[in-house]
Every structure is written in C-alpha cells, then in structure tokens.
Predicted model as a PDB file, atoms N, CA, C, CB and O in Angstrom, pLDDT in the B-factor column:
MODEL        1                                                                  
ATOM      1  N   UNK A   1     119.079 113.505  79.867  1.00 57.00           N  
ATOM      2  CA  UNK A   1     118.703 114.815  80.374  1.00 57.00           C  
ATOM      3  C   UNK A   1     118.379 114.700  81.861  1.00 57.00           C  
ATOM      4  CB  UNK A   1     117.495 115.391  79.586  1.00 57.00           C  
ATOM      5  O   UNK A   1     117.426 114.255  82.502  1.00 57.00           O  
ATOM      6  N   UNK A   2     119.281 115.144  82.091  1.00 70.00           N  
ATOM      7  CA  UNK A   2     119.083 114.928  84.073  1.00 70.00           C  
ATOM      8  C   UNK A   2     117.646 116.001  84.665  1.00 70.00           C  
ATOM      9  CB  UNK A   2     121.062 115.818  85.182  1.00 70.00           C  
ATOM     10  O   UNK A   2     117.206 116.819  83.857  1.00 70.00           O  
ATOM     11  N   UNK A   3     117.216 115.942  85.608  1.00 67.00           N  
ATOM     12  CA  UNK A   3     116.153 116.717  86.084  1.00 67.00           C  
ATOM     13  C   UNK A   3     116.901 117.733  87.443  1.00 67.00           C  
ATOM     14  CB  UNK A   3     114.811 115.558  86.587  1.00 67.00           C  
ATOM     15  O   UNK A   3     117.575 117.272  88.365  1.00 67.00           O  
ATOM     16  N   UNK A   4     116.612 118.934  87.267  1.00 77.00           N  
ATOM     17  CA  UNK A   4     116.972 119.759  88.538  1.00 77.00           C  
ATOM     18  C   UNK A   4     116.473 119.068  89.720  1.00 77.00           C  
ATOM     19  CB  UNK A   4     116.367 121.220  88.526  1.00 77.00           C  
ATOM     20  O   UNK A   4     115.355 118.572  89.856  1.00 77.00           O  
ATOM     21  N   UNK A   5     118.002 119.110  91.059  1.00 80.00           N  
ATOM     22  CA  UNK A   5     117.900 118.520  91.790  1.00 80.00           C  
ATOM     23  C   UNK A   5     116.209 119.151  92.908  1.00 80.00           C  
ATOM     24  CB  UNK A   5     119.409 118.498  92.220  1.00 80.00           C  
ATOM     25  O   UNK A   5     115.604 118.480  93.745  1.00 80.00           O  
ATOM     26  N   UNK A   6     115.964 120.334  92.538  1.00 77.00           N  
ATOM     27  CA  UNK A   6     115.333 120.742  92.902  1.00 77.00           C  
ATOM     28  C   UNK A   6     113.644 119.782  92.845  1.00 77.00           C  
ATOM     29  CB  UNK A   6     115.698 121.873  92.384  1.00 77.00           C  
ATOM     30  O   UNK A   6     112.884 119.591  93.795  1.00 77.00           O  
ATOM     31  N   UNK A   7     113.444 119.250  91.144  1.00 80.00           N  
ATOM     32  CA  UNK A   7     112.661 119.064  91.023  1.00 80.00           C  
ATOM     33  C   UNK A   7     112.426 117.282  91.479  1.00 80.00           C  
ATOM     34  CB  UNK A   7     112.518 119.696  89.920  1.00 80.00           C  
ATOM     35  O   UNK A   7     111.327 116.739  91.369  1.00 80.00           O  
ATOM     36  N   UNK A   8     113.507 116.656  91.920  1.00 78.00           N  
ATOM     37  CA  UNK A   8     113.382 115.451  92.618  1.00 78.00           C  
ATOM     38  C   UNK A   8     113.139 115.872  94.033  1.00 78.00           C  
ATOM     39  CB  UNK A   8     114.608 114.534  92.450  1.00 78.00           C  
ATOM     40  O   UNK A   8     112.432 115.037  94.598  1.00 78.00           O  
ATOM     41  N   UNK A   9     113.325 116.424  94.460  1.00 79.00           N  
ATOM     42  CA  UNK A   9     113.378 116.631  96.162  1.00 79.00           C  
ATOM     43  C   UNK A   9     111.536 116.832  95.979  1.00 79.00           C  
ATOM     44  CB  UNK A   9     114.625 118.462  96.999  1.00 79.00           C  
ATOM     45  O   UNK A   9     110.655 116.049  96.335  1.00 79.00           O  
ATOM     46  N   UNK A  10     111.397 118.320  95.223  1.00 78.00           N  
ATOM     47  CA  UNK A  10     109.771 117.902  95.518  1.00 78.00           C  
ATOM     48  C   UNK A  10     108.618 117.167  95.289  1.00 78.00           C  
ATOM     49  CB  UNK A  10     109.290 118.477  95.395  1.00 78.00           C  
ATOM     50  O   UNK A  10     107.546 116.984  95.866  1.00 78.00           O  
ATOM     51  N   UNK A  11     109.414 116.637  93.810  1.00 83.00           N  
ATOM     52  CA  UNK A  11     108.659 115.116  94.317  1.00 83.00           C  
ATOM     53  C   UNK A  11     108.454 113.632  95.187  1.00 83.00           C  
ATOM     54  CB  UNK A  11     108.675 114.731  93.663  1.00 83.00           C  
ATOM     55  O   UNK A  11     107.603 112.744  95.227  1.00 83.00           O  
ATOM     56  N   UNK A  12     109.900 113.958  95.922  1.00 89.00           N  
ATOM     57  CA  UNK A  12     110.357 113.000  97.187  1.00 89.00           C  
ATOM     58  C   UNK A  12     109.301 113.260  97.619  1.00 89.00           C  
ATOM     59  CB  UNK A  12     111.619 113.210  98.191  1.00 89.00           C  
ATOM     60  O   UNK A  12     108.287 112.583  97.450  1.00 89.00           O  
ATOM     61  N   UNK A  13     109.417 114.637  98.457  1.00 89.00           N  
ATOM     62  CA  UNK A  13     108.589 115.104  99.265  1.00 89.00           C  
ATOM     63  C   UNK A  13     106.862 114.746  99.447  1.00 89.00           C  
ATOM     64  CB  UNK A  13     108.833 116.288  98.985  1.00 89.00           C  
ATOM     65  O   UNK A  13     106.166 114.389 100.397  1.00 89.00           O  
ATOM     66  N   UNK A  14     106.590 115.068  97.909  1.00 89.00           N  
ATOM     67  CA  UNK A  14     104.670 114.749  97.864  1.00 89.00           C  
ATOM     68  C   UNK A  14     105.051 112.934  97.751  1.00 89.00           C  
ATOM     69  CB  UNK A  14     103.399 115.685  95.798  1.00 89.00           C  
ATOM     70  O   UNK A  14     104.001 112.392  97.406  1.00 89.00           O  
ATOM     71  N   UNK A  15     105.600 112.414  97.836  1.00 90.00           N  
ATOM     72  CA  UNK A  15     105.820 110.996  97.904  1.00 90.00           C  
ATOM     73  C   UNK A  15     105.516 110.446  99.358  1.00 90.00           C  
ATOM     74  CB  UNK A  15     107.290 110.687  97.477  1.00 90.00           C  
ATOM     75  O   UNK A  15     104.782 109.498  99.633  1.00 90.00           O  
ATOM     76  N   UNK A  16     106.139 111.135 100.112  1.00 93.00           N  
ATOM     77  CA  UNK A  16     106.336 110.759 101.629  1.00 93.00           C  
ATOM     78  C   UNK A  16     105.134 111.577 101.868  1.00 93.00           C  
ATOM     79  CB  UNK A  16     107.874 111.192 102.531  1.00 93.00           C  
ATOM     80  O   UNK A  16     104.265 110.706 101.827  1.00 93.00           O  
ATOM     81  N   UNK A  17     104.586 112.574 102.068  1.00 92.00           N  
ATOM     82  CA  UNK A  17     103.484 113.181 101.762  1.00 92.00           C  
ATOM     83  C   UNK A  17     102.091 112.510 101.797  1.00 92.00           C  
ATOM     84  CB  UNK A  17     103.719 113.617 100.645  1.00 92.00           C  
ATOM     85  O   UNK A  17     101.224 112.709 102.647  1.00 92.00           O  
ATOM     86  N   UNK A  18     102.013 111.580 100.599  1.00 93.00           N  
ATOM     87  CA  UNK A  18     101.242 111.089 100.032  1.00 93.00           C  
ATOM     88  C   UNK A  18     101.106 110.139 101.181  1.00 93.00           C  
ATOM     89  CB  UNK A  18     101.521 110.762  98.700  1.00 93.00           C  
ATOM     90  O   UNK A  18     100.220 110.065 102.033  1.00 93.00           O  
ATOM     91  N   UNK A  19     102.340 109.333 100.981  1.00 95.00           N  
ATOM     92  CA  UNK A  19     102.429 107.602 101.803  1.00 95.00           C  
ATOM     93  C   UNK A  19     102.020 107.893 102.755  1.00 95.00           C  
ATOM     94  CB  UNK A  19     103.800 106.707 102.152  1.00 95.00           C  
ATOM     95  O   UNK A  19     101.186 107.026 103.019  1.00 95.00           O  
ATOM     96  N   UNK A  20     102.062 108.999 103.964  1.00 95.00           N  
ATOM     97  CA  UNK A  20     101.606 109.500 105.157  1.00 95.00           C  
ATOM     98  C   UNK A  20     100.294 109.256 105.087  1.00 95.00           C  
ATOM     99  CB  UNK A  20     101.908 110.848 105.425  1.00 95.00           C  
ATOM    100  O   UNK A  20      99.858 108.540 105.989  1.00 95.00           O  
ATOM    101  N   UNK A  21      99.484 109.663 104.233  1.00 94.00           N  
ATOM    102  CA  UNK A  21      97.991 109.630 104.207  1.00 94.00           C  
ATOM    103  C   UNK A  21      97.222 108.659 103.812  1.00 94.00           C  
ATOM    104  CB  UNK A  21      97.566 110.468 103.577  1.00 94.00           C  
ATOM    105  O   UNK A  21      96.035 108.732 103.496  1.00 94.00           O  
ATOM    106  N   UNK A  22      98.215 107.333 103.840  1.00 95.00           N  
ATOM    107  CA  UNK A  22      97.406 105.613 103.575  1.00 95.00           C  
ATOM    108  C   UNK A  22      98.285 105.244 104.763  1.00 95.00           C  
ATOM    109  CB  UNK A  22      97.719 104.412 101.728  1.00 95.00           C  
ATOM    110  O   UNK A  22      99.312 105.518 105.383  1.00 95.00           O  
ATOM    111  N   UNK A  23      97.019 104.291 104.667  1.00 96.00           N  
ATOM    112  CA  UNK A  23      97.180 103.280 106.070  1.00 96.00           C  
ATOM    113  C   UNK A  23      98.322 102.068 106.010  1.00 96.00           C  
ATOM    114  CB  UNK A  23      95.628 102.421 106.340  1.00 96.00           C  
ATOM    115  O   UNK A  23      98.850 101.904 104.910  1.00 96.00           O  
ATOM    116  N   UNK A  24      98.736 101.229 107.076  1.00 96.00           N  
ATOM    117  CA  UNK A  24      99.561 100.429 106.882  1.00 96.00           C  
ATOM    118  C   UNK A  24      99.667  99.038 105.900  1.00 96.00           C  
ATOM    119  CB  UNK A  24      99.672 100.266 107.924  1.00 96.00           C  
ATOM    120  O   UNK A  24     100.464  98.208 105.463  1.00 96.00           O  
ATOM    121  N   UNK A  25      98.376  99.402 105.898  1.00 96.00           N  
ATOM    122  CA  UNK A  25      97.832  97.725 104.718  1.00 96.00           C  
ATOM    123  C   UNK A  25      97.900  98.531 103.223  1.00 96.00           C  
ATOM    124  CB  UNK A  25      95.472  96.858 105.046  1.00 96.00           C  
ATOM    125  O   UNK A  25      98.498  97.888 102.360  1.00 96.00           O  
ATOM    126  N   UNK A  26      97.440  99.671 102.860  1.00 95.00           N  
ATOM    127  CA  UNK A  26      97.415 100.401 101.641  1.00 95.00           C  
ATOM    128  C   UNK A  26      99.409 100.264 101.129  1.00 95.00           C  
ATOM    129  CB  UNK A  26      96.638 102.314 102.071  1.00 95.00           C  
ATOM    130  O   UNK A  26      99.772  99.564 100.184  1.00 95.00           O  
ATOM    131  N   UNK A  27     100.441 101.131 102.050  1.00 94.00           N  
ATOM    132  CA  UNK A  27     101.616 101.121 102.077  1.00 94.00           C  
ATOM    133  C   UNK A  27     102.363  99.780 101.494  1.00 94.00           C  
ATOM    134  CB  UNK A  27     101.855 101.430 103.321  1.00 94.00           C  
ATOM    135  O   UNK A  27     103.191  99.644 100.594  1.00 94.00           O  
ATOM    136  N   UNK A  28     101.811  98.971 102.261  1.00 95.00           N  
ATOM    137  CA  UNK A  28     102.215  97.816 102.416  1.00 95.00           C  
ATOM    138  C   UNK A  28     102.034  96.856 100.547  1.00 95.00           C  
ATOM    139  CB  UNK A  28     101.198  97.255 103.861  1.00 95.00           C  
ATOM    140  O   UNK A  28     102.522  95.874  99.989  1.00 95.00           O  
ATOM    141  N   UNK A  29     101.153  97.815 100.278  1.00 95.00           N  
ATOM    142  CA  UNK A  29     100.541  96.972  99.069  1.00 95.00           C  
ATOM    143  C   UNK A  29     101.128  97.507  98.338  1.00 95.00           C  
ATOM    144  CB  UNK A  29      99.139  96.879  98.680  1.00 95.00           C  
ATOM    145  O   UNK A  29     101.637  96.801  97.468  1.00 95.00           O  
ATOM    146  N   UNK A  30     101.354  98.827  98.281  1.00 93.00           N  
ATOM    147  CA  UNK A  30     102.160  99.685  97.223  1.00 93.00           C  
ATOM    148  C   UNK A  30     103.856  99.574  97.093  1.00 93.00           C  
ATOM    149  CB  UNK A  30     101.836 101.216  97.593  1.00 93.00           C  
ATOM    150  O   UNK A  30     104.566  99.915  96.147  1.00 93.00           O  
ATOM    151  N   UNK A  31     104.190  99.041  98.240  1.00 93.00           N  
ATOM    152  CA  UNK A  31     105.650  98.456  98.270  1.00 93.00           C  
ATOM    153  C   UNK A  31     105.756  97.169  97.567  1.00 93.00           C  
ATOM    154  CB  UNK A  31     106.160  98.220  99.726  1.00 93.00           C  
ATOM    155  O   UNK A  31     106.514  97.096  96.599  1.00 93.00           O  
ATOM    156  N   UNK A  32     105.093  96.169  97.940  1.00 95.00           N  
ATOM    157  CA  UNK A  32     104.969  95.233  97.265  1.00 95.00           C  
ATOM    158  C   UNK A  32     104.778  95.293  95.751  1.00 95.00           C  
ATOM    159  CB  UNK A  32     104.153  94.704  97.808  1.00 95.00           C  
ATOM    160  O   UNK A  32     105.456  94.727  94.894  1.00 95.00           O  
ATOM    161  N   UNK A  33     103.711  96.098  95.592  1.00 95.00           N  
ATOM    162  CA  UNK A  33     103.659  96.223  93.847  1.00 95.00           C  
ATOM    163  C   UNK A  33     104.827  96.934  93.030  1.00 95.00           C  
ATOM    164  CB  UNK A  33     102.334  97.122  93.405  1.00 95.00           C  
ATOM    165  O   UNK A  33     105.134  96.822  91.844  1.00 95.00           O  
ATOM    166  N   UNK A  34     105.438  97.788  94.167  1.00 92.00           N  
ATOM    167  CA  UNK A  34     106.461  98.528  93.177  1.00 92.00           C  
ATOM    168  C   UNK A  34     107.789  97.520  93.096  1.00 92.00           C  
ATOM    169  CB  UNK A  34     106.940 100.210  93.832  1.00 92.00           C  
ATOM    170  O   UNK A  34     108.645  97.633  92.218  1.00 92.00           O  
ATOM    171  N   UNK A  35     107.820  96.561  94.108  1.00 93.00           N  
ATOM    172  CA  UNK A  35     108.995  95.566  93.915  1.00 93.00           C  
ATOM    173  C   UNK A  35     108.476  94.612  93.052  1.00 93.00           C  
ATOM    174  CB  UNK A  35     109.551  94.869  95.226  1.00 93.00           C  
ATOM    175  O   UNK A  35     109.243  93.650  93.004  1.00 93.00           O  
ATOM    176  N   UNK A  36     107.261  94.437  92.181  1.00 95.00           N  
ATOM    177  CA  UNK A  36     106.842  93.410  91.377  1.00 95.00           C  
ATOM    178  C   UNK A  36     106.376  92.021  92.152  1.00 95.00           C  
ATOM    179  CB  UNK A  36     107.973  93.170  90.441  1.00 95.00           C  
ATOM    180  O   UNK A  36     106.707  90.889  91.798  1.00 95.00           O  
ATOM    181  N   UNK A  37     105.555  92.340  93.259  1.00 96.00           N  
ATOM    182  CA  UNK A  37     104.739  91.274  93.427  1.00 96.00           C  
ATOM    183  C   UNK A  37     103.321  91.254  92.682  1.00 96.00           C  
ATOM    184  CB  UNK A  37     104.577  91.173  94.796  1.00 96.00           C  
ATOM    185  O   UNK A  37     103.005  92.375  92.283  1.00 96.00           O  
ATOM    186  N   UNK A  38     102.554  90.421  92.448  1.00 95.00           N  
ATOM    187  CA  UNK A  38     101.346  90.050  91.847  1.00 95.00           C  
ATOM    188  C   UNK A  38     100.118  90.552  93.044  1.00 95.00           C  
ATOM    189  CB  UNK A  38     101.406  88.295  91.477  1.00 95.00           C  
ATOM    190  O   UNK A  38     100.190  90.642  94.269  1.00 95.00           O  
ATOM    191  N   UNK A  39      99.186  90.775  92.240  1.00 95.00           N  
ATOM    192  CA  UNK A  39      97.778  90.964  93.373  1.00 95.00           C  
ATOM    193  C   UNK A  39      97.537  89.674  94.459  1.00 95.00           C  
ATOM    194  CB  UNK A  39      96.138  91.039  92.344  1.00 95.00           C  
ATOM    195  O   UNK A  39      97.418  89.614  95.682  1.00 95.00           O  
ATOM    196  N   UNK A  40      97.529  88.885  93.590  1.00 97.00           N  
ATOM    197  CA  UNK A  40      97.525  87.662  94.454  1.00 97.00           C  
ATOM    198  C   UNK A  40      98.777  87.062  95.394  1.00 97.00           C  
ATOM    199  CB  UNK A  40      97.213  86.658  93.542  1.00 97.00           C  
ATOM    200  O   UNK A  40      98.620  86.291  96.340  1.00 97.00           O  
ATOM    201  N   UNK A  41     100.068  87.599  94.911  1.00 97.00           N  
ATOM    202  CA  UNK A  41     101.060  87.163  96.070  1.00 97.00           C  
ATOM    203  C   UNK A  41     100.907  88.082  97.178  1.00 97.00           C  
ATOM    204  CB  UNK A  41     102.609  87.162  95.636  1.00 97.00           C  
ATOM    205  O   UNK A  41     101.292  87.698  98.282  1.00 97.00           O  
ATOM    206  N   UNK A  42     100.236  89.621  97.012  1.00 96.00           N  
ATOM    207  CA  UNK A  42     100.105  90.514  98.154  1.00 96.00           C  
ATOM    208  C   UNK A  42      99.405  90.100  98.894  1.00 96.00           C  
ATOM    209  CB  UNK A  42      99.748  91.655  98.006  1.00 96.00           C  
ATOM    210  O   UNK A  42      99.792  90.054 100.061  1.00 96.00           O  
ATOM    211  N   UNK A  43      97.792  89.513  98.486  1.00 97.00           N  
ATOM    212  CA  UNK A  43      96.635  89.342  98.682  1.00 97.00           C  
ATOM    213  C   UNK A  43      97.287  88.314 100.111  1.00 97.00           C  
ATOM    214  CB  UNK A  43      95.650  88.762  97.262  1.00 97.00           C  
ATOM    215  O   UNK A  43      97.012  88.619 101.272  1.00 97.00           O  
ATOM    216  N   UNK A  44      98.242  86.987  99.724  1.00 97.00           N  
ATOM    217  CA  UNK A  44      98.123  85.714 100.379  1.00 97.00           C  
ATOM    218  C   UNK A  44      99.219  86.738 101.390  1.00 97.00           C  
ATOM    219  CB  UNK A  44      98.605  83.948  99.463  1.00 97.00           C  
ATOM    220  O   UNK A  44      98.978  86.726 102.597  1.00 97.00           O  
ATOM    221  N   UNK A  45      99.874  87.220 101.116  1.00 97.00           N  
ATOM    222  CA  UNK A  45     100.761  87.892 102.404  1.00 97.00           C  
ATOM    223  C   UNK A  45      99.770  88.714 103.120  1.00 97.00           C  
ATOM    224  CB  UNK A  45     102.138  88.942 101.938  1.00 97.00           C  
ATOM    225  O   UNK A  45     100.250  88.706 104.253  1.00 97.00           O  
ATOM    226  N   UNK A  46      99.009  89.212 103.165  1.00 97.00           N  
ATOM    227  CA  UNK A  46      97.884  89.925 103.788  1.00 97.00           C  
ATOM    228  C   UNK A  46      96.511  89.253 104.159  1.00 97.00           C  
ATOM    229  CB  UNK A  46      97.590  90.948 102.930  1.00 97.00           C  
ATOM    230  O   UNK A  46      95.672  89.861 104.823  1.00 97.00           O  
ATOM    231  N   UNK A  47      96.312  87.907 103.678  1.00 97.00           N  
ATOM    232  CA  UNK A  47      95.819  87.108 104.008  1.00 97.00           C  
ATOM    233  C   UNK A  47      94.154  87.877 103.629  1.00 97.00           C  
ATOM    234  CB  UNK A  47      96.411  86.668 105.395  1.00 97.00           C  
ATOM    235  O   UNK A  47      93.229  87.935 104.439  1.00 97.00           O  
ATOM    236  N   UNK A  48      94.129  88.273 102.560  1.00 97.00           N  
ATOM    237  CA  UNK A  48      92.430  89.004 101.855  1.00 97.00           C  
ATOM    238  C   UNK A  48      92.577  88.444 100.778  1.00 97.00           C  
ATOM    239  CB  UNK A  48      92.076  90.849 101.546  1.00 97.00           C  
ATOM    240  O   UNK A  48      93.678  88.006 100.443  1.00 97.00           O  
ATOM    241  N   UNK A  49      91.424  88.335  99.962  1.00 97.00           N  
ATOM    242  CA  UNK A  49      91.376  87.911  98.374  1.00 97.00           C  
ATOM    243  C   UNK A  49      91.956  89.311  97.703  1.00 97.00           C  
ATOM    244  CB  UNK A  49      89.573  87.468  97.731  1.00 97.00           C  
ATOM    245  O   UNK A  49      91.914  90.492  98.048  1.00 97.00           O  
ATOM    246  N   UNK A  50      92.588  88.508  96.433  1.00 97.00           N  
ATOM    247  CA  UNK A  50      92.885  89.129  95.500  1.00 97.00           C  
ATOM    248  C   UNK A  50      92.139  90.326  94.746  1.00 97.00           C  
ATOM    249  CB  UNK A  50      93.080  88.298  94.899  1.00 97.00           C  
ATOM    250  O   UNK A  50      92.679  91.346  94.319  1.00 97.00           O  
ATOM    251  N   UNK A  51      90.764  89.984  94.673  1.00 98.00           N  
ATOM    252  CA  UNK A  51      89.314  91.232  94.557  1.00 98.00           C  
ATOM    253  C   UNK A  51      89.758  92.534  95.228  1.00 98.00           C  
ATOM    254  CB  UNK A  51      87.675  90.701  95.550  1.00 98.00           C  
ATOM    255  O   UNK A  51      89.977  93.633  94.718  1.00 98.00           O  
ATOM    256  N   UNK A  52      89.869  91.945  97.096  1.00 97.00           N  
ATOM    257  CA  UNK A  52      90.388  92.970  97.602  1.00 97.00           C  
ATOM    258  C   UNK A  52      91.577  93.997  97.467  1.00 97.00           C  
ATOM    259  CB  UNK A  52      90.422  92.607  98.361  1.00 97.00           C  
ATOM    260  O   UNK A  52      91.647  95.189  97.766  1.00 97.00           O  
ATOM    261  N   UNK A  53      92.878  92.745  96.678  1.00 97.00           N  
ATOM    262  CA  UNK A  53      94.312  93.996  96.943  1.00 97.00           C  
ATOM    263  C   UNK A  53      93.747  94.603  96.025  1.00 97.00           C  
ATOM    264  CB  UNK A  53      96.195  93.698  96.672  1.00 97.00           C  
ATOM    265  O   UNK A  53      93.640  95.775  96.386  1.00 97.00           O  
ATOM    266  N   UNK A  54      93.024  94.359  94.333  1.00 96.00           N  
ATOM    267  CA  UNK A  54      92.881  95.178  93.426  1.00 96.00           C  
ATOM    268  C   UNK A  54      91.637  96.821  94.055  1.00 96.00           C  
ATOM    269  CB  UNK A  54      92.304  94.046  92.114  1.00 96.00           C  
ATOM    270  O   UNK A  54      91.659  97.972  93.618  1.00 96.00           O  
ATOM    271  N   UNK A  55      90.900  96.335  94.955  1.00 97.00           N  
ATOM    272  CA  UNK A  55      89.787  97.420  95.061  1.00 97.00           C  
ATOM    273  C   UNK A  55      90.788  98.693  95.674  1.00 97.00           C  
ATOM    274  CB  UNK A  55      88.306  96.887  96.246  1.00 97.00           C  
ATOM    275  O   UNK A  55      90.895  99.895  95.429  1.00 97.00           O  
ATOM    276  N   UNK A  56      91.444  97.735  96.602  1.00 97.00           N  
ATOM    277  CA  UNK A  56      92.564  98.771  97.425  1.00 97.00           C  
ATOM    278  C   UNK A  56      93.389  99.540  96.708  1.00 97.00           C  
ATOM    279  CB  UNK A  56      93.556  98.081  98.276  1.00 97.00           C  
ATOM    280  O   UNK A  56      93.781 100.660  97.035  1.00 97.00           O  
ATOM    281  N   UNK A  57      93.734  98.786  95.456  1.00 95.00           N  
ATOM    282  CA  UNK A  57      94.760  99.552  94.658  1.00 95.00           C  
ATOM    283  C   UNK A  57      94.203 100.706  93.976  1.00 95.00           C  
ATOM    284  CB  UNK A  57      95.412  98.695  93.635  1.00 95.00           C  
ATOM    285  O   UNK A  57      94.756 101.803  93.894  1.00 95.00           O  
ATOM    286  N   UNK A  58      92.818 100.322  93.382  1.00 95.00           N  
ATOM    287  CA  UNK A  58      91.850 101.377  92.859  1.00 95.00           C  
ATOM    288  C   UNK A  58      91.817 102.551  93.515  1.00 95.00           C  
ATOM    289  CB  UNK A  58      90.556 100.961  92.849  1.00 95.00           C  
ATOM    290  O   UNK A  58      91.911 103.651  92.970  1.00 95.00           O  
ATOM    291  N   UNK A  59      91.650 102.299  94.992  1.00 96.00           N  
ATOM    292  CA  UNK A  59      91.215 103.116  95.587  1.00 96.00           C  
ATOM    293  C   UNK A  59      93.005 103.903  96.369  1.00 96.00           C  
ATOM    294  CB  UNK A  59      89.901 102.336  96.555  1.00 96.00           C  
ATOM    295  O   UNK A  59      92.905 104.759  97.248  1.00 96.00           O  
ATOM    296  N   UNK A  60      93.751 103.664  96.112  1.00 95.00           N  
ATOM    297  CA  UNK A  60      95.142 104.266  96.188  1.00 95.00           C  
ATOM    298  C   UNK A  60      95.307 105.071  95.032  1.00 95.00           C  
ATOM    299  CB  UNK A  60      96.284 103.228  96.261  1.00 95.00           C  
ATOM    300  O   UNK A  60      95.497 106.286  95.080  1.00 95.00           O  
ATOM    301  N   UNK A  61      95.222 104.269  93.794  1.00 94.00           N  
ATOM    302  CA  UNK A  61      95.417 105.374  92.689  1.00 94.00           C  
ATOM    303  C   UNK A  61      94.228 106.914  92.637  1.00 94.00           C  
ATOM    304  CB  UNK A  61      95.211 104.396  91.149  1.00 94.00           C  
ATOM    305  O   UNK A  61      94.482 108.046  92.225  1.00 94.00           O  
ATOM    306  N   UNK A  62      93.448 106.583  92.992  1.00 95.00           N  
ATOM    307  CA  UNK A  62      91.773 107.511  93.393  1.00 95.00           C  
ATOM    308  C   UNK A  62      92.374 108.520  93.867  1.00 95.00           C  
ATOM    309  CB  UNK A  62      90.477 106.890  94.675  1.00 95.00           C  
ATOM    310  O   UNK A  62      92.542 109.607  93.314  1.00 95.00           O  
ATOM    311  N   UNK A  63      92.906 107.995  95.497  1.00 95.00           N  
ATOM    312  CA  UNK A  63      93.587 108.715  96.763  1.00 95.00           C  
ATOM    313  C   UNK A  63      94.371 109.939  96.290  1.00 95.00           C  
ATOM    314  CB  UNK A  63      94.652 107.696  97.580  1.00 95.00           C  
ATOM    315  O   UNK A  63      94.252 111.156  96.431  1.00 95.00           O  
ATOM    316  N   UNK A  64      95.273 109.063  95.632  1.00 93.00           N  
ATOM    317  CA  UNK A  64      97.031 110.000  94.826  1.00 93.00           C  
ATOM    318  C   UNK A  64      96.178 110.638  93.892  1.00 93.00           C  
ATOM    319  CB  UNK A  64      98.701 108.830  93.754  1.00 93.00           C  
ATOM    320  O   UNK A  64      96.268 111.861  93.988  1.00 93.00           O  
ATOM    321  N   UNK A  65      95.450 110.287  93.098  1.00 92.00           N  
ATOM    322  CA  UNK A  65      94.855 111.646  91.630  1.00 92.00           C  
ATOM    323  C   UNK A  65      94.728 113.190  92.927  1.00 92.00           C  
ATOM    324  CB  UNK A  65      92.239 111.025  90.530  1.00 92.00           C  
ATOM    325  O   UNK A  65      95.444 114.186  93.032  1.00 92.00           O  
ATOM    326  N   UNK A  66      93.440 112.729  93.750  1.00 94.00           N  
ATOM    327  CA  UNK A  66      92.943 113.451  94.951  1.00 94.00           C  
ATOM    328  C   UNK A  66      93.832 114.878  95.420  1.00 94.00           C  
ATOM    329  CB  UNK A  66      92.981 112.331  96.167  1.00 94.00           C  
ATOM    330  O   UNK A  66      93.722 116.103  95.467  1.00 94.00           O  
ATOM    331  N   UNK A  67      94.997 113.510  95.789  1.00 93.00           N  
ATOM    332  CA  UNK A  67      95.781 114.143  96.466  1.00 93.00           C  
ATOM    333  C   UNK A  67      96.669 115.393  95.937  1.00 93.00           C  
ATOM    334  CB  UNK A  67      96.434 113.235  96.892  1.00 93.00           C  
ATOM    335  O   UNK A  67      96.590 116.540  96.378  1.00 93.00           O  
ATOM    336  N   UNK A  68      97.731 114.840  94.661  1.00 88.00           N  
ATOM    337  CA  UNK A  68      97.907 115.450  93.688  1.00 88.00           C  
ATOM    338  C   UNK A  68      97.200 117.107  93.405  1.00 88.00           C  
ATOM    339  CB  UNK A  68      97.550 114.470  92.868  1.00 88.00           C  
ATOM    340  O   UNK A  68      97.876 118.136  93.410  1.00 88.00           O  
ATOM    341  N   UNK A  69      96.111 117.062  93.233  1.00 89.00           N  
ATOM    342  CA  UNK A  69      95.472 117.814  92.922  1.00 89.00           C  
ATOM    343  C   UNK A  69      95.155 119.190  94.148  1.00 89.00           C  
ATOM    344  CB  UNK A  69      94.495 116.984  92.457  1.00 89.00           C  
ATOM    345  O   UNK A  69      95.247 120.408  94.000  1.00 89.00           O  
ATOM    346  N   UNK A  70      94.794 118.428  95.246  1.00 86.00           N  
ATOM    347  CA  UNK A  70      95.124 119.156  96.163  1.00 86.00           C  
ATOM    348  C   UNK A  70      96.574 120.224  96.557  1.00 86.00           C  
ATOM    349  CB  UNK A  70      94.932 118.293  96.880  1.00 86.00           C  
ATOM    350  O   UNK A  70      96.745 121.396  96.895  1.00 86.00           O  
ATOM    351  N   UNK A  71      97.653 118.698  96.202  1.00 77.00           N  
ATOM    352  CA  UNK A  71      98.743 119.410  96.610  1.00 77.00           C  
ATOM    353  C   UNK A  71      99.411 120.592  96.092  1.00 77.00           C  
ATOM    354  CB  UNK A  71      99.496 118.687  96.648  1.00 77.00           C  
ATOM    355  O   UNK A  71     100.186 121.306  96.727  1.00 77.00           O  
ATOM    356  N   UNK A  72      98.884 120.800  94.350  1.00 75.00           N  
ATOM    357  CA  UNK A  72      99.369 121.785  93.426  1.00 75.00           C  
ATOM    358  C   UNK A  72      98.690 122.854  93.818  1.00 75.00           C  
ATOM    359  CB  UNK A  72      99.211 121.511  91.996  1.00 75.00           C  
ATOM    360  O   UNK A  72      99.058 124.004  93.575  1.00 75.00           O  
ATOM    361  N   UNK A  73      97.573 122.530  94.499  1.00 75.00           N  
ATOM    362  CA  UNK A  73      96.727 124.160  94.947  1.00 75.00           C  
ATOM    363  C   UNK A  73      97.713 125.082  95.852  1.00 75.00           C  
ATOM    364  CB  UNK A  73      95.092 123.884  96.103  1.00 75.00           C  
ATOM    365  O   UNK A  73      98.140 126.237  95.818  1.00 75.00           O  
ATOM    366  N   UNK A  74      97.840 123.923  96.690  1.00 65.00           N  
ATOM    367  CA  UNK A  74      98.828 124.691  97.360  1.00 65.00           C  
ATOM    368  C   UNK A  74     100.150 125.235  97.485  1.00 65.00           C  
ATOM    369  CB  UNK A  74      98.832 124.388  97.952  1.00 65.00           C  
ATOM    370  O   UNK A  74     100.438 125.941  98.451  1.00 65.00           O  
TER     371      UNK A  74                                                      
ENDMDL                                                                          
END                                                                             
C-alpha cells in the first residue's frame, strides 16, 4: 500500500524541520544511529562517554515528541 506522495513530502519536510532545530553534535548522533552505529562507537567518534550519547539521545527523542506536537498545532 503505497502512501500519497503528498503525505511523504510532509513528512520530509517536519524532518528537515526538526533536524534544523538540533545542534551539530545532536545531528551528528542521529545520523550515526540511523546508519546503525552503537552509543559507544558515536560516543568514541565524538570523543564523550557513552552516558553522554545516550542522555543526548533522550533528550532528541524529548525534543521531536515537543516538536511534533507543536508542529500539528500549526
């Protein structure tokens, strides 16, 4: 069941959207995780403990609920 092209574009959109509103180390982490790196292989490429990529990630998924929510208001 394919999805109206309509309804990929606007979720492109709150995608790029979203990514706009994290910083370069947040981005950076979320690329990595979506290509299947580990907390800890991000962590040593970013040179922070592993504690850290996870708080960051917490706090990305937090961000996007946030955001999300915002964005449907409008």
């Amino acid at each position: 069941d394919e999805r109206p092209i309509e309804e990929e574009l606007i979720q492109e959109e709150q995608a790029l959207a979203f990514r706009r509103t994290l910083s370069d180390e947040d981005n950076h982490i979320l690329e990595r995780r979506a290509a299947g790196y580990s907390s800890c292989e991000i962590a040593g490429e970013l040179g922070i403990s592993e504690p850290a990529v996870s708080q960051k990630r917490s706090k990305i998924k937090r961000k996007y609920a946030q955001f999300l929510e915002e964005y449907d208001r409008d």
